[in-house]
Biopython code that builds the backbone (N, CA, C, O; Angstrom):
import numpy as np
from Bio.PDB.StructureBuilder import StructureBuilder

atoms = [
    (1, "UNK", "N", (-14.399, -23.757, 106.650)),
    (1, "UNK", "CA", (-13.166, -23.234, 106.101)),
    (1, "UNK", "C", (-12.490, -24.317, 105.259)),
    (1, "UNK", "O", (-11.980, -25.241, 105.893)),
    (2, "UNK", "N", (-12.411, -24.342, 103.925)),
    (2, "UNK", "CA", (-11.432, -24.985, 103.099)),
    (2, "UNK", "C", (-10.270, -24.836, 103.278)),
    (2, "UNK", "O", (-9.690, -23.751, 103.301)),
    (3, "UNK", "N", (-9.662, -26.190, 103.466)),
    (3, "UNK", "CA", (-8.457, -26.875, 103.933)),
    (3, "UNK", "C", (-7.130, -27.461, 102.975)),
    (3, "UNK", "O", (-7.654, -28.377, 102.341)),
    (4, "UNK", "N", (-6.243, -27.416, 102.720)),
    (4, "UNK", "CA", (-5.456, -27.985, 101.955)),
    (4, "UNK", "C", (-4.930, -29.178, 102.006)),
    (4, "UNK", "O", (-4.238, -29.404, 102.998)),
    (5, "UNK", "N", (-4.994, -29.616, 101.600)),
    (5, "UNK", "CA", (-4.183, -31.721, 101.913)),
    (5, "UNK", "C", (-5.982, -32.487, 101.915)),
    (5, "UNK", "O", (-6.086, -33.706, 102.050)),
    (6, "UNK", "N", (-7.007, -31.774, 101.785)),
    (6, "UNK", "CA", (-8.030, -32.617, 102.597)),
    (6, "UNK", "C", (-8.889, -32.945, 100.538)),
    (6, "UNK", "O", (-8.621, -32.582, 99.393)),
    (7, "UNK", "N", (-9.735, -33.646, 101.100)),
    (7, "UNK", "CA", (-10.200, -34.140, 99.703)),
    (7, "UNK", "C", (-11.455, -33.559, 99.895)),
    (7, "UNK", "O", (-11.670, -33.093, 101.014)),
    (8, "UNK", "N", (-12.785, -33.445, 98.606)),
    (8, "UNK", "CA", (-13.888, -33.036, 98.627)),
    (8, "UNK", "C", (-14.478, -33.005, 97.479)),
    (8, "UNK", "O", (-14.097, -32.523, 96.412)),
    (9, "UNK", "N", (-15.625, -33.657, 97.812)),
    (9, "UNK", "CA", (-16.798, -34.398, 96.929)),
    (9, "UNK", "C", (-17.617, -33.367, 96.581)),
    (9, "UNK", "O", (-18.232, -32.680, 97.396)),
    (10, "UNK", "N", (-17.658, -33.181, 94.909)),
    (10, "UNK", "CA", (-18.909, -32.069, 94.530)),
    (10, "UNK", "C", (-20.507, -32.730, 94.758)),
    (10, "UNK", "O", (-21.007, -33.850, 94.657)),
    (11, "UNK", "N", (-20.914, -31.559, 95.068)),
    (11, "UNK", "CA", (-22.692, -32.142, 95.138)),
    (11, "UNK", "C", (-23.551, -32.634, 94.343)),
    (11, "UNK", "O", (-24.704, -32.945, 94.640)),
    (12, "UNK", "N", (-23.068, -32.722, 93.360)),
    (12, "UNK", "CA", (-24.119, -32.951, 92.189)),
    (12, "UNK", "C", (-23.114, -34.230, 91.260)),
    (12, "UNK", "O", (-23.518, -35.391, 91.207)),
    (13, "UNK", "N", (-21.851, -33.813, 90.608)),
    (13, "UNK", "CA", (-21.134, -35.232, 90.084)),
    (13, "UNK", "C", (-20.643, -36.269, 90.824)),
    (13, "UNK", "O", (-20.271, -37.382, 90.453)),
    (14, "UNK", "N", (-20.694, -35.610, 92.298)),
    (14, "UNK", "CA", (-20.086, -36.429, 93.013)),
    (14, "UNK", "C", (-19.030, -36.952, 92.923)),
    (14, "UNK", "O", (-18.844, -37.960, 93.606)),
    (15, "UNK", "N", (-17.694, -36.334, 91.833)),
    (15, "UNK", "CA", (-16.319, -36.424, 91.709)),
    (15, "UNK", "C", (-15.683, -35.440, 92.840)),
    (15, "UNK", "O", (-16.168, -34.443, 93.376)),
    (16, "UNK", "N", (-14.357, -36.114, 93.019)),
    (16, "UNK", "CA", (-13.497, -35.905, 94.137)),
    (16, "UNK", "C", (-12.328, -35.373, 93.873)),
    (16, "UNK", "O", (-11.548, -35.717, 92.985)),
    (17, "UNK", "N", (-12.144, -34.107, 95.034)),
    (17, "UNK", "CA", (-11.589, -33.018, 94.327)),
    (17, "UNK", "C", (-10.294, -33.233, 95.450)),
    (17, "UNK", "O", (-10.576, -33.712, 96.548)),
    (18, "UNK", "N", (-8.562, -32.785, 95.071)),
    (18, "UNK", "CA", (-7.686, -32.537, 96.458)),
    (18, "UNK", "C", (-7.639, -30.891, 96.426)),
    (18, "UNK", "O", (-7.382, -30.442, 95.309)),
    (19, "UNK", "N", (-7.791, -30.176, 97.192)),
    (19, "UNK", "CA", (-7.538, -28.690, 97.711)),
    (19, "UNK", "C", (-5.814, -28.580, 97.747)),
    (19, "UNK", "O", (-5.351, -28.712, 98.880)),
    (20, "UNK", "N", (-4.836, -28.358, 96.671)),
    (20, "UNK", "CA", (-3.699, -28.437, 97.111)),
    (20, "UNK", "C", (-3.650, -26.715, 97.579)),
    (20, "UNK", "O", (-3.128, -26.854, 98.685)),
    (21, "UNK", "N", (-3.772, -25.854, 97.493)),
    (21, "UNK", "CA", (-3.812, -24.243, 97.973)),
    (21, "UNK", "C", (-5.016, -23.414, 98.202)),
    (21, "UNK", "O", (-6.027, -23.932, 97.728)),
    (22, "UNK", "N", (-5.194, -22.322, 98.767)),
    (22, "UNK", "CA", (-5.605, -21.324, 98.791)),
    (22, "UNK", "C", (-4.472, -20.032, 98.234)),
    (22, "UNK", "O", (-3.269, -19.925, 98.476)),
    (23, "UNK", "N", (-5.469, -19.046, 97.325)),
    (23, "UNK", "CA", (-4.474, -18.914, 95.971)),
    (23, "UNK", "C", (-5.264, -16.783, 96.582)),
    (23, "UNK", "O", (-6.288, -16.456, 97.182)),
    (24, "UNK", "N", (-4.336, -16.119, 96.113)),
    (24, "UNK", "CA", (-5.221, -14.798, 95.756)),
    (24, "UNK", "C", (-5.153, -14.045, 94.718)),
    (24, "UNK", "O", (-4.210, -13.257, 94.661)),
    (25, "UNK", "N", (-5.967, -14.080, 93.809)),
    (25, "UNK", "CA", (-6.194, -13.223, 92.414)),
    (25, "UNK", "C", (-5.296, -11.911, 92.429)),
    (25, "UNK", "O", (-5.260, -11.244, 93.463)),
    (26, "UNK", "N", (-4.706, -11.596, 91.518)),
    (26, "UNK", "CA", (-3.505, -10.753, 91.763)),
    (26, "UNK", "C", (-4.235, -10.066, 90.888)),
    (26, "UNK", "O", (-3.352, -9.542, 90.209)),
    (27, "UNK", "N", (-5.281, -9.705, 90.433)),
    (27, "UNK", "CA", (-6.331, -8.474, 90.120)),
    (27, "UNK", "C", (-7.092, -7.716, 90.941)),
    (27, "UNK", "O", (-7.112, -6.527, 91.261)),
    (28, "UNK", "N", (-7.861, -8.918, 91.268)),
    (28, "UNK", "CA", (-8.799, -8.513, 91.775)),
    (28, "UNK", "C", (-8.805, -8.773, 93.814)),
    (28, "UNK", "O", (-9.747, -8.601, 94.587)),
    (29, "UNK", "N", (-7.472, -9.193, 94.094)),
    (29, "UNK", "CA", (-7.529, -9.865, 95.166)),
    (29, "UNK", "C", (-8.724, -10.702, 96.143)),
    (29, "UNK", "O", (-9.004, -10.687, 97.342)),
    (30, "UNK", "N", (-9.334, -11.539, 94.740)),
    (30, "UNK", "CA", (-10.738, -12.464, 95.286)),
    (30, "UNK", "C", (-9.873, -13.064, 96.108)),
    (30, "UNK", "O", (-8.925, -12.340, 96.410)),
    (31, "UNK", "N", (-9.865, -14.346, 96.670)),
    (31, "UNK", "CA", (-9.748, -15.213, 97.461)),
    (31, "UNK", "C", (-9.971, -16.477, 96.619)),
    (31, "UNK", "O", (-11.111, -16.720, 96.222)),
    (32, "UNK", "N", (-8.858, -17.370, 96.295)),
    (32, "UNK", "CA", (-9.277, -18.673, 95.433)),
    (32, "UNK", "C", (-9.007, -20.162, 95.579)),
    (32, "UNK", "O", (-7.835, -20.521, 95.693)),
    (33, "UNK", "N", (-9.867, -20.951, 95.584)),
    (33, "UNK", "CA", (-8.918, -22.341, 95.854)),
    (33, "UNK", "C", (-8.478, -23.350, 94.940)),
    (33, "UNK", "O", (-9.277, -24.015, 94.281)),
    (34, "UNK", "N", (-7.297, -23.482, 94.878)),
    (34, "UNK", "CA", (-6.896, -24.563, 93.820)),
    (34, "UNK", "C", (-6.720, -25.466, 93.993)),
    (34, "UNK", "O", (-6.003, -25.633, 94.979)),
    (35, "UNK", "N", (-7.270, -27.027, 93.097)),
    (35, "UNK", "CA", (-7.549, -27.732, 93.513)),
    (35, "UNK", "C", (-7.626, -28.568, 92.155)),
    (35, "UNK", "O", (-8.136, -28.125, 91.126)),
    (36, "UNK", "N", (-6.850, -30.287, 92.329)),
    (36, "UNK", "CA", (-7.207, -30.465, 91.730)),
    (36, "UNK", "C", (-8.021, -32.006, 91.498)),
    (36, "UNK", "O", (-8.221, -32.869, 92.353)),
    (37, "UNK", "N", (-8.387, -32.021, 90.113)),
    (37, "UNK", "CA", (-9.615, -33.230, 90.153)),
    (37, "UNK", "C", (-8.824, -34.672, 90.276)),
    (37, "UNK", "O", (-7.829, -34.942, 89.604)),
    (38, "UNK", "N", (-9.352, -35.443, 91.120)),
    (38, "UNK", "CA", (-9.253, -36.905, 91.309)),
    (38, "UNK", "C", (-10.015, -37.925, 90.235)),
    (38, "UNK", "O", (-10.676, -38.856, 90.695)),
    (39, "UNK", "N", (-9.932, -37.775, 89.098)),
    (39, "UNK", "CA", (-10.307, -38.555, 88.139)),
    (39, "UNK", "C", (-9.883, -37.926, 86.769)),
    (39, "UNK", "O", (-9.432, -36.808, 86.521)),
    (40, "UNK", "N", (-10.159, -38.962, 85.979)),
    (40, "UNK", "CA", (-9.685, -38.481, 84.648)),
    (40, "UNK", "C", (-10.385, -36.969, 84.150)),
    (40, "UNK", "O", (-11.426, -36.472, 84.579)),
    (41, "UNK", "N", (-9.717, -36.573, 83.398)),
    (41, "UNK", "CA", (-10.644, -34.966, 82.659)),
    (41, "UNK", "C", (-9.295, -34.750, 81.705)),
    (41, "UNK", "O", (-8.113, -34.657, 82.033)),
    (42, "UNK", "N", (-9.817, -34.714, 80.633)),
    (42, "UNK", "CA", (-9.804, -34.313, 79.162)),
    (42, "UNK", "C", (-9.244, -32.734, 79.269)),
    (42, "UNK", "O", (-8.171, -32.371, 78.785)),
    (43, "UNK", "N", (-10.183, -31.860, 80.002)),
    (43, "UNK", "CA", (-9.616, -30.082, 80.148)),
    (43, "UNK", "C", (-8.829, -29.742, 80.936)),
    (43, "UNK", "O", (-7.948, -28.933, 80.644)),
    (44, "UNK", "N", (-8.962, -30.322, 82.237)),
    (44, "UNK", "CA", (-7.248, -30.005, 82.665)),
    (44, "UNK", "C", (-7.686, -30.723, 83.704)),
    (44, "UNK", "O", (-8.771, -31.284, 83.859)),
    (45, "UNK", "N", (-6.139, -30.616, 84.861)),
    (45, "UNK", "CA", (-6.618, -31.649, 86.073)),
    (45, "UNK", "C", (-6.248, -30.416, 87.376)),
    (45, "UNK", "O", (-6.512, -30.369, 88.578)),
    (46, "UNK", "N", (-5.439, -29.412, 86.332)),
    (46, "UNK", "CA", (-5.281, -28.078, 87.703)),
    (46, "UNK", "C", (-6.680, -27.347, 87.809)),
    (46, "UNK", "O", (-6.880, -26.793, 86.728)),
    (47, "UNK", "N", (-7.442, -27.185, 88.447)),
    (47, "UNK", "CA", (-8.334, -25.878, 88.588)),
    (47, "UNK", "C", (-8.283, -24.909, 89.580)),
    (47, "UNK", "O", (-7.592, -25.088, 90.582)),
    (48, "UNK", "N", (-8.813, -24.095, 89.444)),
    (48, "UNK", "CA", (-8.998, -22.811, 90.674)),
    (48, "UNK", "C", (-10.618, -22.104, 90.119)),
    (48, "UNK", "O", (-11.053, -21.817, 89.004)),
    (49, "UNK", "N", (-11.140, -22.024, 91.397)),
    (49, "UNK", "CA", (-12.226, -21.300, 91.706)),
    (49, "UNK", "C", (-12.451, -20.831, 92.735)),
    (49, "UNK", "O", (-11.997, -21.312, 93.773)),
    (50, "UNK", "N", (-13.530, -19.328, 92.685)),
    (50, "UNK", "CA", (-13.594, -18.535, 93.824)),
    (50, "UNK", "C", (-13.729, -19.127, 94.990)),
    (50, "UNK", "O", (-14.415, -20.145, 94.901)),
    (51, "UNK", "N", (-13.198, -18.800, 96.465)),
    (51, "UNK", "CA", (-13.384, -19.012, 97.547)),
    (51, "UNK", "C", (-15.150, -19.176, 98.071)),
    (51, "UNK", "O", (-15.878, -19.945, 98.698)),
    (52, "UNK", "N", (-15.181, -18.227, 97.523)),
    (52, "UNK", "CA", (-17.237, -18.190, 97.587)),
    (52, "UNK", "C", (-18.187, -19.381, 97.297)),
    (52, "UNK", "O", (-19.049, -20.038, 97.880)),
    (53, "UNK", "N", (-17.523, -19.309, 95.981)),
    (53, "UNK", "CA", (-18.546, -19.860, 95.316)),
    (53, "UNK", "C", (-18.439, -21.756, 95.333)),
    (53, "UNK", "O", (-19.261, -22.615, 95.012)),
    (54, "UNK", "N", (-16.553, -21.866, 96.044)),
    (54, "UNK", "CA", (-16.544, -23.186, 96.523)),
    (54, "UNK", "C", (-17.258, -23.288, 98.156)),
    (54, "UNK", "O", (-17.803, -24.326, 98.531)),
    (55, "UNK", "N", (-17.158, -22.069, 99.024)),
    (55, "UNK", "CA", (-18.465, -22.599, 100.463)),
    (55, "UNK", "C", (-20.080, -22.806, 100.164)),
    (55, "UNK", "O", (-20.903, -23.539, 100.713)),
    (56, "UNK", "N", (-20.202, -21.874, 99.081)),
    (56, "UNK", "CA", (-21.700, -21.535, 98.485)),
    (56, "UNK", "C", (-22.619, -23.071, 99.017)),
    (56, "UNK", "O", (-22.193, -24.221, 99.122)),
    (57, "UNK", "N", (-23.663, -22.648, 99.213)),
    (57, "UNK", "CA", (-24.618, -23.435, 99.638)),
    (57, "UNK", "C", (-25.644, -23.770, 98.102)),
    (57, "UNK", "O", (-26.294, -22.810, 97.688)),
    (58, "UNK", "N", (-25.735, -24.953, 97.415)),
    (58, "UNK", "CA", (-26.740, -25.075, 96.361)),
    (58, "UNK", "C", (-27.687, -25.959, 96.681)),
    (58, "UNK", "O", (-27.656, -26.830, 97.551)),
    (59, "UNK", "N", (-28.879, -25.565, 95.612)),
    (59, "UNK", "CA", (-30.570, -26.638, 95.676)),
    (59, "UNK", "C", (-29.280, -28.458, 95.039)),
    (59, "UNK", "O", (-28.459, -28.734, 94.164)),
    (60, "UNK", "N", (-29.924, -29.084, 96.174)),
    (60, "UNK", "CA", (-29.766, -30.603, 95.363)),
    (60, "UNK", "C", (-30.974, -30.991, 94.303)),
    (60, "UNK", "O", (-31.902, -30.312, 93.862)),
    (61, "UNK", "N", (-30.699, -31.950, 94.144)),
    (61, "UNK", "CA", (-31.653, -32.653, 92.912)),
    (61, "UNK", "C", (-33.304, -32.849, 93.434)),
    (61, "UNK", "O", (-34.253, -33.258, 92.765)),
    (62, "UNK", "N", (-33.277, -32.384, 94.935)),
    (62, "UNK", "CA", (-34.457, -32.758, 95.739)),
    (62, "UNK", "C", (-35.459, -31.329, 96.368)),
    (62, "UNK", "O", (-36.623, -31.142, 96.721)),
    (63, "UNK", "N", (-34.012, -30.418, 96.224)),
    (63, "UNK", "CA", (-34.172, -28.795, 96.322)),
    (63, "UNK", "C", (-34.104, -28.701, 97.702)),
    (63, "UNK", "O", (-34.808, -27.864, 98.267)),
    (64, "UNK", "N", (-33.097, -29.694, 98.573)),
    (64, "UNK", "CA", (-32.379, -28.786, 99.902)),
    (64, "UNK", "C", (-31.164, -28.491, 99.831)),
    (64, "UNK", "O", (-30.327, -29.047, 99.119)),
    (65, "UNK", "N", (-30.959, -27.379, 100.747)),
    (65, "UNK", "CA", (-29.638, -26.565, 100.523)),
    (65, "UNK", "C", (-28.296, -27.664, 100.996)),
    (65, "UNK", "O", (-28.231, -28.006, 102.177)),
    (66, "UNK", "N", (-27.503, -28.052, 100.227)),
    (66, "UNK", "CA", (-26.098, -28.507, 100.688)),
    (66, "UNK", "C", (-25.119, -27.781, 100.068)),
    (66, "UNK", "O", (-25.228, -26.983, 99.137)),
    (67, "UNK", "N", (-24.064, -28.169, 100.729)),
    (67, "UNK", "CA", (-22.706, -27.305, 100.523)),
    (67, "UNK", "C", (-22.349, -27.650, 99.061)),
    (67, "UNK", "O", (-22.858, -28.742, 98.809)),
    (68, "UNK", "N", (-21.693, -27.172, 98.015)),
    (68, "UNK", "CA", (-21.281, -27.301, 96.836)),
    (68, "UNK", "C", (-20.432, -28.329, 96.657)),
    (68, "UNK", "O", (-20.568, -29.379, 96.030)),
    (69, "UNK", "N", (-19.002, -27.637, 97.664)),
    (69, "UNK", "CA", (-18.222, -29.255, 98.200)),
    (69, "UNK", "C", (-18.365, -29.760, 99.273)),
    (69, "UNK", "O", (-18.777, -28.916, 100.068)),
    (70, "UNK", "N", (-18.185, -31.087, 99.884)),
    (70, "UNK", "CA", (-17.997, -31.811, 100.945)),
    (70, "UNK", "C", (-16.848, -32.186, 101.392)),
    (70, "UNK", "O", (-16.203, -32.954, 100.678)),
    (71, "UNK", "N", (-16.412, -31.852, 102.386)),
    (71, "UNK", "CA", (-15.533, -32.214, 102.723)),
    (71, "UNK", "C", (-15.201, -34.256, 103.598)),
    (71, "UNK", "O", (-15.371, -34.732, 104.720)),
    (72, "UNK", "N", (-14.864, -34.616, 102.714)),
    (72, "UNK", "CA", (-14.495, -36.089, 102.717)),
    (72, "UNK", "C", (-13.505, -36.832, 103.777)),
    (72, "UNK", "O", (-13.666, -37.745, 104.588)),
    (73, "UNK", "N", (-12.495, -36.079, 103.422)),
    (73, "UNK", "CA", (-10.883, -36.075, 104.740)),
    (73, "UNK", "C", (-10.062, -35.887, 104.064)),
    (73, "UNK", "O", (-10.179, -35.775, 102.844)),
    (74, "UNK", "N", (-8.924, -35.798, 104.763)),
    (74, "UNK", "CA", (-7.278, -36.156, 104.183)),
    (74, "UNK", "C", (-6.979, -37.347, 102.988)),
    (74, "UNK", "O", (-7.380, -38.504, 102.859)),
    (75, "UNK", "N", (-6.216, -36.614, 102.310)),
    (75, "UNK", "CA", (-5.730, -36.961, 100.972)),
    (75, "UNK", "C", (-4.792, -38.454, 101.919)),
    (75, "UNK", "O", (-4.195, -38.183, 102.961)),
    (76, "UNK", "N", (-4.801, -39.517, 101.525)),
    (76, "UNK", "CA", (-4.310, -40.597, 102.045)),
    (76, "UNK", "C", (-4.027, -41.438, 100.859)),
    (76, "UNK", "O", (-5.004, -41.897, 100.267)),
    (77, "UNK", "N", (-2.860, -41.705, 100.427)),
    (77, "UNK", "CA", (-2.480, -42.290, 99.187)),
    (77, "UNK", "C", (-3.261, -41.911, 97.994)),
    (77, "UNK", "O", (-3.725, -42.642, 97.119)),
    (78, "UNK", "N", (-3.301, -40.994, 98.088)),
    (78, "UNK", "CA", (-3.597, -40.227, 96.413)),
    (78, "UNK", "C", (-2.415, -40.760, 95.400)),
    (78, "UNK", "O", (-1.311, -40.950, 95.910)),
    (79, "UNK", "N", (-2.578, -41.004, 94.036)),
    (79, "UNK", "CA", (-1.831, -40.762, 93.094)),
    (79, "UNK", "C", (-2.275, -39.290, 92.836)),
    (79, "UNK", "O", (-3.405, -38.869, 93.082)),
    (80, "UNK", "N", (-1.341, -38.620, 92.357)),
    (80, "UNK", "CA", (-1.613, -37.564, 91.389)),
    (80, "UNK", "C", (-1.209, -37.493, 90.287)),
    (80, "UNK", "O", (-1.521, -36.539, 89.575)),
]
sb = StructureBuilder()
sb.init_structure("model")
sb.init_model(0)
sb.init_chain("A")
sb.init_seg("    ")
for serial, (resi, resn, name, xyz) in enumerate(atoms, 1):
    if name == "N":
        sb.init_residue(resn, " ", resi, " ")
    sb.init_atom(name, np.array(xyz, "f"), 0.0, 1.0, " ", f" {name:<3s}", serial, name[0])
structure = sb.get_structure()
């Protein structure tokens, strides 16, 4: 279950993400988490993506299944 305040490492860039909400699509009532990136980015630093597709299980670079994000811990002196 994705957590808010907690930090999390993508599988593949291995950049580090903070979960500030769980959000719900006022269309489609998906389920979404917003979150944003811990490093520089040029396109924005707010994002949101599906609830799904952030538990989703993907092939690594080796082709075993890991989680998309990792969960790392609590946000502990973050700048934002």
């Amino acid at each position: 279950m994705v957590q808010p305040g907690m930090i999390y490492q993508h599988y593949r860039k291995k950049s580090r993400y903070l979960v500030l909400s769980l959000a719900t699509h006022s269309e489609t009532l998906e389920p979404l988490v917003i979150y944003i990136a811990l490093y520089d980015n040029d396109m924005s630093k707010v994002w949101a993506r599906p609830l799904a597709m952030w538990e989703e299980l993907v092939l690594d670079k080796i082709g075993q299944q890991v989680p998309r994000f990792k969960l790392i811990g609590p946000a502990v002196n973050t700048h934002l």
